[in-house]
C-alpha positions in Angstrom: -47.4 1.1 -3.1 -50.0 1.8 -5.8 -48.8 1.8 -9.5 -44.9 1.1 -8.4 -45.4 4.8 -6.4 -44.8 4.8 -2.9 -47.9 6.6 -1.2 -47.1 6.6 2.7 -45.2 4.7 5.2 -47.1 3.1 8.0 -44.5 2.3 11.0 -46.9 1.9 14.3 -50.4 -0.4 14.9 -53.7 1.6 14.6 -57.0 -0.1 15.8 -55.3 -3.2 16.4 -54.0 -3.2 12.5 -50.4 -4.0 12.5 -48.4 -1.7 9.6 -48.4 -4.2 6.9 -52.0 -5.2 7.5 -52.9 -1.5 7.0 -50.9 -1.2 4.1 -52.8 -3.7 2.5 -56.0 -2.9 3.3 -55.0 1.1 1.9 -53.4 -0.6 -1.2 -57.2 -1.8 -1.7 -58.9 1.6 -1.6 -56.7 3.3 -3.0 -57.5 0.5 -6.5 -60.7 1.2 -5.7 -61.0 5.0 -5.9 -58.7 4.9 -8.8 -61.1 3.1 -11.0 -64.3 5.4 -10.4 -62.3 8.5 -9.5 -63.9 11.6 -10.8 -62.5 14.9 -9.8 -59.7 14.0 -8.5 -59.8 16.1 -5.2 -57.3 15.3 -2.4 -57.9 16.7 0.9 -56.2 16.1 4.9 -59.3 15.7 7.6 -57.5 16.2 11.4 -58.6 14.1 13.5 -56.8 14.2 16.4 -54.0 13.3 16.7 -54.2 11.5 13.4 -54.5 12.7 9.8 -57.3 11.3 7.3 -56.5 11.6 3.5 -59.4 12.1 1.3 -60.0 11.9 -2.2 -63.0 13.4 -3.6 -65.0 13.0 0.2 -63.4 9.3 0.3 -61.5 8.1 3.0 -58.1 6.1 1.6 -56.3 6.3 4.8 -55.1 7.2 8.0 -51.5 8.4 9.5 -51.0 8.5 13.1 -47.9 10.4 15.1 -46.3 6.9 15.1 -46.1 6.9 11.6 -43.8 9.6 11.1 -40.0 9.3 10.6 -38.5 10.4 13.9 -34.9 9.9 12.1 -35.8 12.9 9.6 -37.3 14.7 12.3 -40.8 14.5 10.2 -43.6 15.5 11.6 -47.5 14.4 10.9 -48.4 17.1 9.3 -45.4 17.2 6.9 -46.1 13.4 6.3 -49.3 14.0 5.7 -48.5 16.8 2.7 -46.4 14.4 1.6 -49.0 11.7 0.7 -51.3 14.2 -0.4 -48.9 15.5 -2.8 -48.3 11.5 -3.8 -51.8 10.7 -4.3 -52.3 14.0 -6.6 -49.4 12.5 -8.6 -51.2 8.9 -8.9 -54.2 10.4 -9.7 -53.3 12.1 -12.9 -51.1 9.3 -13.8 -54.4 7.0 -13.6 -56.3 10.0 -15.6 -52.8 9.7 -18.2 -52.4 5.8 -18.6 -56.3 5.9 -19.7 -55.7 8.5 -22.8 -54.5 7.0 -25.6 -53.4 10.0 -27.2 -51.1 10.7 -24.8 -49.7 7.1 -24.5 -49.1 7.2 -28.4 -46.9 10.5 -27.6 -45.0 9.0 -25.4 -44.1 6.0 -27.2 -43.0 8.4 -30.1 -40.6 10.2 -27.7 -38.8 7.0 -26.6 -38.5 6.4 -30.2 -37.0 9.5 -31.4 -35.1 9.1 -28.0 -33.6 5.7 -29.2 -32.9 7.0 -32.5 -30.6 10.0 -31.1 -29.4 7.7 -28.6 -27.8 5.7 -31.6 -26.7 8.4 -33.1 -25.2 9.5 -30.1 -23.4 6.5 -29.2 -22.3 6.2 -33.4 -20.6 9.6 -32.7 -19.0 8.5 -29.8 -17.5 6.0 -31.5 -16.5 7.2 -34.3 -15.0 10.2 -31.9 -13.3 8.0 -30.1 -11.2 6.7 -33.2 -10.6 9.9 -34.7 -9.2 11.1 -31.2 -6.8 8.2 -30.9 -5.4 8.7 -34.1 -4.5 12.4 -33.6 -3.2 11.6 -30.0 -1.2 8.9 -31.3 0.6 11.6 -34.2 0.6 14.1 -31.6 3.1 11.5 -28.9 5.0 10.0 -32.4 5.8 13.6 -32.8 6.5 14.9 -29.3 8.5 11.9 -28.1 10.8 12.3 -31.2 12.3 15.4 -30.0 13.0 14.7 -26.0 16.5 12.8 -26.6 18.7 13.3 -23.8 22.2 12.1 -24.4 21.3 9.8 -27.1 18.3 8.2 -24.8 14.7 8.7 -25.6 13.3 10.6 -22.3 9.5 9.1 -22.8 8.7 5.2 -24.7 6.5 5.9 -27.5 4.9 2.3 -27.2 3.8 2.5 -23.9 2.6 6.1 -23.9 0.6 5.0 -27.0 -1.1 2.1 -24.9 -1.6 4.3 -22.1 -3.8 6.7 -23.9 -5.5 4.3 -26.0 -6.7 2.8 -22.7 -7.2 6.4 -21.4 -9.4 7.3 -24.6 -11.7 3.9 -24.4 -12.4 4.1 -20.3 -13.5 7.8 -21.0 -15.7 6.4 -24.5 -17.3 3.4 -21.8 -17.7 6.4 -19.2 -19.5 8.4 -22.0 -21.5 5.8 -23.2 -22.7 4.3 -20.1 -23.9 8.1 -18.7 -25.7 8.4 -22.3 -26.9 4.4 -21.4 -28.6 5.6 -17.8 -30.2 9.0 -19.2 -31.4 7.4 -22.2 -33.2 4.6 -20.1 -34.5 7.2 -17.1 -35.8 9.0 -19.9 -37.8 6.0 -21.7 -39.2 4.7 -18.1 -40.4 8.7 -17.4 -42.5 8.2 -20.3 -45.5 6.3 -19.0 -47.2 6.3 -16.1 -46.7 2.6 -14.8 -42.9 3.0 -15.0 -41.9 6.8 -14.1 -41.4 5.9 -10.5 -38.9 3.8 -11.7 -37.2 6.4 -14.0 -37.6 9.8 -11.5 -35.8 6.8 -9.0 -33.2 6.5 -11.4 -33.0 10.5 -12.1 -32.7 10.9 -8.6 -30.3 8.7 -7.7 -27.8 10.0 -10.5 -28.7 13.6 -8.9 -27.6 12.2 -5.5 -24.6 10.9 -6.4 -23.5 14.3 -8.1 -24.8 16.3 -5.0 -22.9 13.9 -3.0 -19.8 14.0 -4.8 -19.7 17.6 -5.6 -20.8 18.9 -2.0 -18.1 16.6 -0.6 -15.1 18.1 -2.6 -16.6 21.5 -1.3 -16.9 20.6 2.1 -13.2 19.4 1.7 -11.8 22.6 0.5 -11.0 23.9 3.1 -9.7 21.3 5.1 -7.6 20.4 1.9 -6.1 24.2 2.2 -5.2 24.0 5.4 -3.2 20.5 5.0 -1.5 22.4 1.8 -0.5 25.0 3.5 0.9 22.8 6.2 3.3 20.9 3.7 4.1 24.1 2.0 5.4 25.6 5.1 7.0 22.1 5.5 8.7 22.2 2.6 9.6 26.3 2.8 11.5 24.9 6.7 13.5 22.6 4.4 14.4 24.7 2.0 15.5 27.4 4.7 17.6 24.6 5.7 19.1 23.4 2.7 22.0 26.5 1.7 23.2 25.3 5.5 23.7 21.7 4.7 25.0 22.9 1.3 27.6 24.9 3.1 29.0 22.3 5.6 28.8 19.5 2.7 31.2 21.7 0.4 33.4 22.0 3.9 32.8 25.7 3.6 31.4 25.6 7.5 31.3 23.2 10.9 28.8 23.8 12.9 29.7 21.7 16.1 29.1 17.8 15.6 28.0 18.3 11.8 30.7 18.3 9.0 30.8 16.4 5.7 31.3 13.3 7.1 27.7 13.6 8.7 25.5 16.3 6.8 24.1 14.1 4.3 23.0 11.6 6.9 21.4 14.5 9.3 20.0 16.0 5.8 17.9 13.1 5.3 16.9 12.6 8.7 15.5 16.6 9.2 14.1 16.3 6.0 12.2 12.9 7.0 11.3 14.3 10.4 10.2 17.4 9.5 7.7 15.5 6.5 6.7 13.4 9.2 5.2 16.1 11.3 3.6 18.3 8.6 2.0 15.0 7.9 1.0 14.2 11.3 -0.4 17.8 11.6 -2.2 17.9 8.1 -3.3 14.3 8.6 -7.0 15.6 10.5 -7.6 17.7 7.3 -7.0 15.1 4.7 -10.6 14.4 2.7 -11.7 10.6 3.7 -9.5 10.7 7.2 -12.3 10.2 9.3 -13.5 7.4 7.7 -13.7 3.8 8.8 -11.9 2.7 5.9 -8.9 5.1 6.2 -8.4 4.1 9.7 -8.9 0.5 8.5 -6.1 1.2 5.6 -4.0 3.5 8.1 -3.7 0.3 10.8 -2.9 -2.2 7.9 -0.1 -0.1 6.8 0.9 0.1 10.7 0.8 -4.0 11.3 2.7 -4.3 7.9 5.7 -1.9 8.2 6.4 -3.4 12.2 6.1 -6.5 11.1 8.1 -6.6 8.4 10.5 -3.6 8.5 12.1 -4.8 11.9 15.0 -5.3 9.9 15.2 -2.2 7.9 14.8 -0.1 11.4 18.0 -2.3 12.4 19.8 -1.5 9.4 19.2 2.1 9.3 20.4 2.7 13.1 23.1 0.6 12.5 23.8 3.0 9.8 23.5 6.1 11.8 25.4 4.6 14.8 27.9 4.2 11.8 27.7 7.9 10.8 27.8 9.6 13.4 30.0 8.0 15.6 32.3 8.5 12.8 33.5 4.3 13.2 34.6 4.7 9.2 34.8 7.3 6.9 34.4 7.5 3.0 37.8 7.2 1.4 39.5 5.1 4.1 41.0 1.7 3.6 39.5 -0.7 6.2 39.5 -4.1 6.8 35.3 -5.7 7.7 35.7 -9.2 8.8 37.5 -11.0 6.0 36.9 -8.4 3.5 39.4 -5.5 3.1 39.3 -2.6 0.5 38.0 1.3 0.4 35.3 2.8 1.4 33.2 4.1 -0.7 29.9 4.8 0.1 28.4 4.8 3.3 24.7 4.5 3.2 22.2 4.4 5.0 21.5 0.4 4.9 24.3 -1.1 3.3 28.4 0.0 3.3 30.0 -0.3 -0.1 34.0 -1.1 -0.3 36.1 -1.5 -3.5 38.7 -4.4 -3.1 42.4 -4.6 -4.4 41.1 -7.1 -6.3 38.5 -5.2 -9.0 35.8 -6.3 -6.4 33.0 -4.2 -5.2 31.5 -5.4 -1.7 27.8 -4.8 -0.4 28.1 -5.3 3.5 24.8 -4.4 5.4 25.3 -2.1 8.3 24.1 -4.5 10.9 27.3 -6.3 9.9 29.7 -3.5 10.3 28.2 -2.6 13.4 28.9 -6.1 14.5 31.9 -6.7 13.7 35.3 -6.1 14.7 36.6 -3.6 11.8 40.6 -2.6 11.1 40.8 1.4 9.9 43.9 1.3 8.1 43.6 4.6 7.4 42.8 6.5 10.4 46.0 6.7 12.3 48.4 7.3 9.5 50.3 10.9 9.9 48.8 13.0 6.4 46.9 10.9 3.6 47.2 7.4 2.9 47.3 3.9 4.8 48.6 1.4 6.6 51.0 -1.5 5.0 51.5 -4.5 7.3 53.0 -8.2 6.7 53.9 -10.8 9.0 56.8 -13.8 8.9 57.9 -15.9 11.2 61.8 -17.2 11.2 63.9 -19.7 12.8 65.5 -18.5 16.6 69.0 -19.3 14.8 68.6 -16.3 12.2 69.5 -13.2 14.1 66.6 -11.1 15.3 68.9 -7.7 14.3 69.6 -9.2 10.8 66.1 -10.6 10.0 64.4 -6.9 11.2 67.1 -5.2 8.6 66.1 -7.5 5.8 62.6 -6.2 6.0 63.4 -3.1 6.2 65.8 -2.9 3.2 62.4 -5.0 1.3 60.2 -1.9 2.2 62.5 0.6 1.2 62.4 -1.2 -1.9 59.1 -1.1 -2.9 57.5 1.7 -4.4 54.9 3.8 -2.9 56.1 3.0 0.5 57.1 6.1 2.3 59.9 6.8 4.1 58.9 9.3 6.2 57.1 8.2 8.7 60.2 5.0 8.6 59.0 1.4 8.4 59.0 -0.3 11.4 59.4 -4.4 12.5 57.8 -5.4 15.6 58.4 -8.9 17.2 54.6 -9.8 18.6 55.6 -13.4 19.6 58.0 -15.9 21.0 56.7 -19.0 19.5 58.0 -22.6 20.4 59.7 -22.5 17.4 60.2 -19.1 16.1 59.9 -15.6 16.9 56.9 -13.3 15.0 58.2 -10.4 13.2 55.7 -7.8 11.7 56.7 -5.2 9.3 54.2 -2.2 9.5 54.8 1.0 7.3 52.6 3.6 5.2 51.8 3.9 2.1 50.4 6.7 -0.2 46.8 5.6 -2.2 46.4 6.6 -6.2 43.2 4.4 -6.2 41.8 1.5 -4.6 43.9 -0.9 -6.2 47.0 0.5 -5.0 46.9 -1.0 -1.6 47.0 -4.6 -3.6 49.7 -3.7 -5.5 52.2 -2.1 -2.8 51.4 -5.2 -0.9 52.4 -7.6 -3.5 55.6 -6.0 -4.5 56.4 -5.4 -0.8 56.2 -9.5 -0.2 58.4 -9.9 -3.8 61.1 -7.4 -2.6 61.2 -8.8 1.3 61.5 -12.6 -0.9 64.5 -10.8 -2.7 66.1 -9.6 0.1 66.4 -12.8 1.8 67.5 -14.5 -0.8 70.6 -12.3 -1.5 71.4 -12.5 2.1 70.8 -16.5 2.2 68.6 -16.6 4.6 65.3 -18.7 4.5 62.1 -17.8 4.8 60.7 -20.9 7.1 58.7 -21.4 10.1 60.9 -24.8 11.6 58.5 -27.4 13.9 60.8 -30.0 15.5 60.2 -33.8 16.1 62.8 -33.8 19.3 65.5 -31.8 20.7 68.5 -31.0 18.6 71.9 -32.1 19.0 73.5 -28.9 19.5 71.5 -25.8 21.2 69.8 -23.3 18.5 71.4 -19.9 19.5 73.2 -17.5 17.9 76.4 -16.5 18.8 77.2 -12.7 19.8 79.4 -12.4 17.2 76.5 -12.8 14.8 74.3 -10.4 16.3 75.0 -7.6 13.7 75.2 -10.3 10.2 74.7 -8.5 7.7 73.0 -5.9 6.3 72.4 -5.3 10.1 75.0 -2.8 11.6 75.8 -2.1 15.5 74.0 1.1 16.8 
């Protein structure tokens, strides 16, 4: 190095000089030559296999084959025009740094190159104002007029803020670009420190040519991956007037109707974006890189390890689906929660209660769970209606079964077609388990509440008017007299003999 310019690079022993001895020792001659150079002529001597560089008759150094750069495929000759071409340079910046003249020029170019440089950066900032303003008038007025329904489609504040911060990066992005020419410029002015500016120069050029000739080189990879989601996409929307048709109950085409289409929907659409991106992923700019498959196994560790759940909730939500357990619409009964159904997603099972009450159940807990379809085996629309007593063994069985029958034809929005029906389901110690089961027509969720509650108020009335009482006897010993019922109250009224 000789005036902050790199000459030559020595890499292998000559002589028994090791590389930085023999950098030295040239860094001297070359000094020396400098100061009483004359002409100024550079000249290569072969001397095989090395290379002597000359200036005016004077040796300054020497390159041998192992110093040339095997990793840019260099050879000695091509270093050797190299240095030459160096020590020209050095030459006439030694001849340049002793001319006053020209050292007074070039300290009157960085000036006038400051002074535009203010100018330039007083501009900028006084462009950068001006453009704010009318961008902030042109959004005031734009976001006025996109009102949808009474709502303001886009916030004025925050598009505001966005392009004020838009506006200012691009001013710094400006300004330090002016900054870096403005300095390589200054340095490229005198001898001493125009390495240090044609470094800068060059490095800015490198950074374009590298920027520019990778978006190039990615062209056509990135047209390929393009056309791979576009024929992605074109698959789905082939696909889409079919799933329309089925989820309008227009068509069935074997296991998919309405109850399943939106599910199967989603998951072709998934699968089929999963694979365009599996295909397209080789062609994506940056793919290659150590960093993307750093970033791509991140993402990898961080969805198994915490989406173990999700996965469980979405197959407990197909399972759901498609195996057609429950159905939007129906009234079910989900551990201790009862109501209707109405959404079925693909995580999470909504129900509405009797009650006003909307319940969240995750999927995972349907799937679990033993669930009660009142709906589902009902003859035409509607649900099932079910309530339980329990009565003393000295009420007739025949007259406690007509008394709730008499309450459910009583209450309205019980059917009577198909006809209510009691069922005794136990023999207790005490007493026997009647259940009344019948079906009911739904208006709304709440209905299934309401027929409920009037059904318990009319079976209540019932009993009453026929004195008997609704009690479920325990005994402390054996009665005095058995507990039977005679045959000649078998058919007490409203009960009648078949």
């Amino acid at each position: 190095m000789v005036l902050n310019r790199q000459l030559a690079t020595f890499r292998g022993a000559h002589m028994g000089s090791v590389p930085s001895d023999r950098a030295r020792r040239a860094q001297l001659v070359m000094n020396e030559i400098l100061a009483r150079v004359e002409r100024g002529v550079v000249t290569v001597r072969v001397e095989a296999p090395n290379r002597v560089l000359m200036v005016d008759g004077q040796m300054a150094f020497i390159l041998t084959p192992d110093d040339v750069d095997l990793d840019q495929r260099q050879t000695l000759d091509q270093a050797a025009a190299a240095a030459k071409q160096q020590i020209e340079r050095l030459v006439a910046e030694t001849r340049e740094s002793r001319d006053g003249a020209r050292l007074w020029h070039a300290a009157v170019a960085v000036v006038l190159a400051t002074l535009v440089f203010g100018v330039a950066i007083a501009l900028l900032l006084r462009g950068r104002d001006v453009v704010s303003a009318r961008l902030a008038a042109l959004i005031s007025k734009t976001t006025a007029g996109l009102v949808l329904a009474g709502i303001q489609l886009l916030q004025r504040d925050k598009l505001l803020t966005l392009t004020h911060v838009l506006v200012r990066l691009s001013s710094w992005t400006i300004l330090a670009l002016l900054s870096y020419q403005w300095l390589s410029f200054c340095l490229s002015q005198f001898p001493y420190t125009r390495p240090w500016g044609e470094q800068l120069s060059a490095y800015l050029i490198q950074v374009v040519w590298r920027i520019g000739g990778g978006v190039l080189r990615a062209i056509p990879d990135l047209f390929v991956a393009l056309v791979i989601f576009a024929l992605a996409r074109a698959v789905i929307n082939i696909l889409s007037p079919v799933f329309d048709r089925v989820e309008r109950g227009e068509a069935v085409l074997g296991w998919l109707d309405q109850d399943t289409v939106r599910a199967t929907r989603r998951i072709v659409s998934i699968g089929i974006w999963l694979f365009a991106l599996v295909m397209a992923y080789p062609y994506l700019p940056g793919s290659g890189s150590e960093a993307f498959k750093g970033l791509s196994v991140l993402l990898g560790l961080m969805i198994s390890l915490g989406a173990s759940s999700i996965v469980g909730q979405g197959a407990s939500g197909m399972i759901l689906m498609f195996s057609r357990t429950i159905r939007v619409g129906e009234f079910v009964r989900i551990a201790d929660h009862e109501g209707t159904v109405t959404e079925l997603g693909m995580f999470t099972t909504r129900i509405r209660t009797g009650l006003g009450e909307e319940l969240t159940l995750p999927n995972s807990l349907v799937l679990s769970t033993v669930t009660k379809n009142y709906s589902r085996t009902v003859r035409g629309p509607g649900f099932i209606v079910d309530t339980t007593v329990t009565i003393g063994y000295d009420t007739p069985w025949r007259q406690v079964e007509a008394m709730l029958e008499e309450g459910a034809r009583r209450t309205q929005g019980v059917l009577a077609s198909p006809k209510p029906q009691v069922f005794q389901t136990a023999l207790s110690d005490f007493y026997p388990e009647y259940r009344l089961v019948c079906q009911a027509i739904p208006s709304e969720p709440r209905s299934r509440a309401v027929v409920l509650s009037n059904l318990h108020a009319n079976i209540q009335d019932v009993f009453n008017e026929y004195g008997v009482q609704i009690m479920s006897p325990h005994y402390l010993g054996d009665p005095a007299e058995p507990k039977f019922v005679p045959k000649s109250a078998w058919f007490a009224a409203p009960a009648k003999p078949e």
